[in-house]
C-alpha positions in Angstrom: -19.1 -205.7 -123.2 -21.6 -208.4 -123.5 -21.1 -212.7 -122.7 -20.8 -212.7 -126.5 -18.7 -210.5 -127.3 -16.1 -211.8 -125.1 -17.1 -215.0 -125.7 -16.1 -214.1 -129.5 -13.1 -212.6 -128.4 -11.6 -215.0 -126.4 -12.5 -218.1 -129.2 -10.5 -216.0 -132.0 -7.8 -215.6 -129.4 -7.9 -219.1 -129.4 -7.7 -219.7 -133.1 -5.5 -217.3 -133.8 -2.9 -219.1 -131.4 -2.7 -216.3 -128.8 -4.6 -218.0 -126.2 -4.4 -221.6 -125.1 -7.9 -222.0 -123.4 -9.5 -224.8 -123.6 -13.4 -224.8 -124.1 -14.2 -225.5 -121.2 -12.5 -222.8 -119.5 -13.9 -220.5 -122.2 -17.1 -221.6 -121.0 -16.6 -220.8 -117.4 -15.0 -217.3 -117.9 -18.3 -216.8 -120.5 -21.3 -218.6 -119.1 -21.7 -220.5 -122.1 -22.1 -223.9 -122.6 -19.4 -225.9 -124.4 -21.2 -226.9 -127.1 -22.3 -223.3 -128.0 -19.0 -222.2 -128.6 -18.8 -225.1 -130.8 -21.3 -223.3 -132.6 -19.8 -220.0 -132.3 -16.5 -221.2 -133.6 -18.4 -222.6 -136.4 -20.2 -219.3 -136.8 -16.4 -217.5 -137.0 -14.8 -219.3 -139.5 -17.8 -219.2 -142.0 -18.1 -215.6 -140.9 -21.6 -215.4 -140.3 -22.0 -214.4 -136.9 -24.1 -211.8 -135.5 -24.4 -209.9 -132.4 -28.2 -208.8 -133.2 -31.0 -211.0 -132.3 -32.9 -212.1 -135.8 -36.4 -211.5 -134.1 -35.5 -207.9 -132.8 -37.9 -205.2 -133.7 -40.7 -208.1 -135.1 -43.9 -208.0 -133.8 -45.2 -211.5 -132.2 -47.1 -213.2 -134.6 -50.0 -213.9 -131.5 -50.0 -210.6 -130.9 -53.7 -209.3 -131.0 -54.7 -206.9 -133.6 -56.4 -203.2 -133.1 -59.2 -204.4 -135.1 -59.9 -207.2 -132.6 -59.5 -205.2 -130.0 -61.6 -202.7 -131.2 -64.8 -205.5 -131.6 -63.8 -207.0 -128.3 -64.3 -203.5 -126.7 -67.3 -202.7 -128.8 -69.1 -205.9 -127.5 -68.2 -206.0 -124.4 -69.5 -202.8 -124.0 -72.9 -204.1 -125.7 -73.2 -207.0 -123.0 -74.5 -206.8 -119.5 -72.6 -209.9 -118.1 -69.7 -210.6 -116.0 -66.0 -210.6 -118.0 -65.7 -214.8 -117.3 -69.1 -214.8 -119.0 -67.9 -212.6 -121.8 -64.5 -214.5 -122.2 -66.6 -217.9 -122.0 -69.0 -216.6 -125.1 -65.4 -214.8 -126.8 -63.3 -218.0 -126.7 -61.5 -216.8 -129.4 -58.8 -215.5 -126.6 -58.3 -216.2 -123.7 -59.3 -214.4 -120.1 -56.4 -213.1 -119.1 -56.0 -211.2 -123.5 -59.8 -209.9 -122.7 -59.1 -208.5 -119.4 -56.2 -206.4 -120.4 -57.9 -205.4 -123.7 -60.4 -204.1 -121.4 -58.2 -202.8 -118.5 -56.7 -200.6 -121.3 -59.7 -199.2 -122.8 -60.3 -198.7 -119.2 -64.2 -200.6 -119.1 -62.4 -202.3 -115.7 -63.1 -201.1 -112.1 -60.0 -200.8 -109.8 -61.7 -202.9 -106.6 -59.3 -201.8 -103.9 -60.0 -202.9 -100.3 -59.3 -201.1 -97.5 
């Protein structure tokens, strides 16, 4: 069961008479802050709460595109210079986006000292 969920359970408790907890014992038995289940009480009697995050299963709106990816290898692979010179002339990202583009399409030596 997760903070939540007990968290939800324990504040309908609460509301429903069962239980005479006070919030701020709710909120050490949950981890929560007192004025979050404030908000989650709020969230029960309008019925609208949700156990689901709203941003699950998005994609991150910085999140670099194949196509980008794609030219970044493609040019990289054209130039003769060092990655910090390439990332310097590609500022459209930043070093440590170009290295891993490049670490994945595997244009990166693995310098391992002995």
């Amino acid at each position: 069961m997760s903070r939540k969920s007990d968290a939800v359970e324990l504040m309908t408790k609460v509301m429903n008479g069962q239980s005479y907890l006070n919030y701020k014992e709710i909120a050490e038995l949950t981890g929560y802050h007192e004025k979050y289940l404030l908000k989650l009480k709020k969230d029960l009697e309008n019925g609208s709460i949700s156990f689901v995050h709203g941003n699950t299963n998005r994609k991150p709106v910085n999140t670099i595109t194949d196509k980008e990816k794609e030219y970044i290898v493609s040019l990289y692979k054209r130039s003769n210079t060092s990655i910090r010179k390439f990332c310097r002339f590609y500022a459209k990202r930043s070093y440590s986006c170009i290295w891993h583009v490049l670490k994945e399409a595997g244009l990166l030596e693995n310098k391992v000292s002995n």
